[in-house]
N, C-alpha and C positions, 0 to 999 in steps of 0.2 A: 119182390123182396125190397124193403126199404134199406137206409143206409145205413141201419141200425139193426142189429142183430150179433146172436152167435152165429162164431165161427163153425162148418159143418166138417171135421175129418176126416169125413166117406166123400166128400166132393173127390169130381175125374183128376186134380191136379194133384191133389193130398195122396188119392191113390198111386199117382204114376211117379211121384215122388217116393212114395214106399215101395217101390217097384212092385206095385198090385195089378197097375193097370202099363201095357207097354205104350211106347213114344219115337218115334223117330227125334233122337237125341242129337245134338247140334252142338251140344255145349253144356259143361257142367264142371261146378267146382263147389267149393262147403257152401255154399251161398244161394249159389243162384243155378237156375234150371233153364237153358235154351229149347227146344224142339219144335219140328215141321208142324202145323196146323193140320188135323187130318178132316177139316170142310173149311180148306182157302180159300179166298174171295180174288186170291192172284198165286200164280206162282211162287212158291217160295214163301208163303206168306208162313211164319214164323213167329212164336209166344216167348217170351219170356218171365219165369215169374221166380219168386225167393222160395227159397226151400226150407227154412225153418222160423219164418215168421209166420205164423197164422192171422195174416191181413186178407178180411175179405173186400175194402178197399182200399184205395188212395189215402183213407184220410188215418187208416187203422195202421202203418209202416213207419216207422220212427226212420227217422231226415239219414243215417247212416247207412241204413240197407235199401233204404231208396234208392239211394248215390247208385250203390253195388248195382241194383237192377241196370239203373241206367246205362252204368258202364259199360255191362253186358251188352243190353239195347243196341250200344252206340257201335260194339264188336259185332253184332250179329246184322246190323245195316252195313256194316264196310263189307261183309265178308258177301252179302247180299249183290254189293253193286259189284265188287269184285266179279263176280263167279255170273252173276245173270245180264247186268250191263243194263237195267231201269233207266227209263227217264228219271225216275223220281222213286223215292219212300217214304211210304204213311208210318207214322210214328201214331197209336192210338190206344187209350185205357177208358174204359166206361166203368162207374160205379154209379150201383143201384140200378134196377131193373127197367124204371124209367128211359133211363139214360142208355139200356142196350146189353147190360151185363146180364149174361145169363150162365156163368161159373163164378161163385162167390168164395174165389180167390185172387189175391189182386194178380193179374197178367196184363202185361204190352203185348198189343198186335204191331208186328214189324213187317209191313206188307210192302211188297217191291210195286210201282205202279209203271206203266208201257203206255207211253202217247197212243190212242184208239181204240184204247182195253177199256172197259170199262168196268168196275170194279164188281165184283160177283158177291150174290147174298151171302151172306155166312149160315153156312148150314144148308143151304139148297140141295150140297151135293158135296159127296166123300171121294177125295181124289184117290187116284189109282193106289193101290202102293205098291209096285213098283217101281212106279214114277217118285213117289214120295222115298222112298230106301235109294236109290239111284242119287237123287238129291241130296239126301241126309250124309251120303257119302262123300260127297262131293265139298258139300259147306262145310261138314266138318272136319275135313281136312284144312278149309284155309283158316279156320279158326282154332287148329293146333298151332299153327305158326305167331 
């Protein structure tokens, strides 16, 4: 898909934003949508995307509800190093197909990264969930506070 197009409705994120499709839910308010990755490339690796702009990218989010994502972003990396203890976190958005996006709605990946991990494919593999519900329980408690 180019970076020109309509927006799709039936996308996984439009769904689980309609609560069509379920999410290990991290965080949510009129805005913006938190939740677990269910094929992390790390621990804890985590989406954020807006909830009632229909941007399938970067370039389609007007400068306002970008901010808001980011804000989010910026809540769901604290609450990340809080609770897991990362060397480090990837902050990453791809648009257009090219470039890696394969849900054409705009989402950050907020991935935790661990000195000698090496970063896992996305998609290779659907983590557990229990593991993944265990977690969601956990983040989303510090991200009530």
């Amino acid at each position: 898909m180019s970076l020109q197009g309509t927006y799709d409705p039936q996308n996984i994120f439009a769904k689980i934003i309609r609560g069509e499709a379920p999410c290990y839910k991290l965080y949510e308010d009129d805005q913006v949508l938190a939740f677990l990755d269910l094929f992390p490339q790390s621990k804890g690796h985590s989406l954020v995307i807006p909830k009632r702009i229909e941007a399938r990218n970067l370039l389609e989010i007007d400068e306002a509800s970008l901010a808001r994502v980011m804000a989010v972003v910026k809540k769901v990396a604290q609450a990340l190093i809080d609770e897991l203890q990362p060397d480090g976190v990837q902050v990453a958005q791809f648009n257009g197909a090219p470039a890696g996006q394969t849900v054409f709605h705009l989402h950050m990946h907020v991935i935790p990264r661990f000195v000698g991990e090496n970063l896992g494919i996305h998609a290779a593999g659907k983590a557990d969930p229990a593991e993944l519900e265990a977690l969601q329980v956990r983040l989303a408690k510090r991200l009530q506070d």
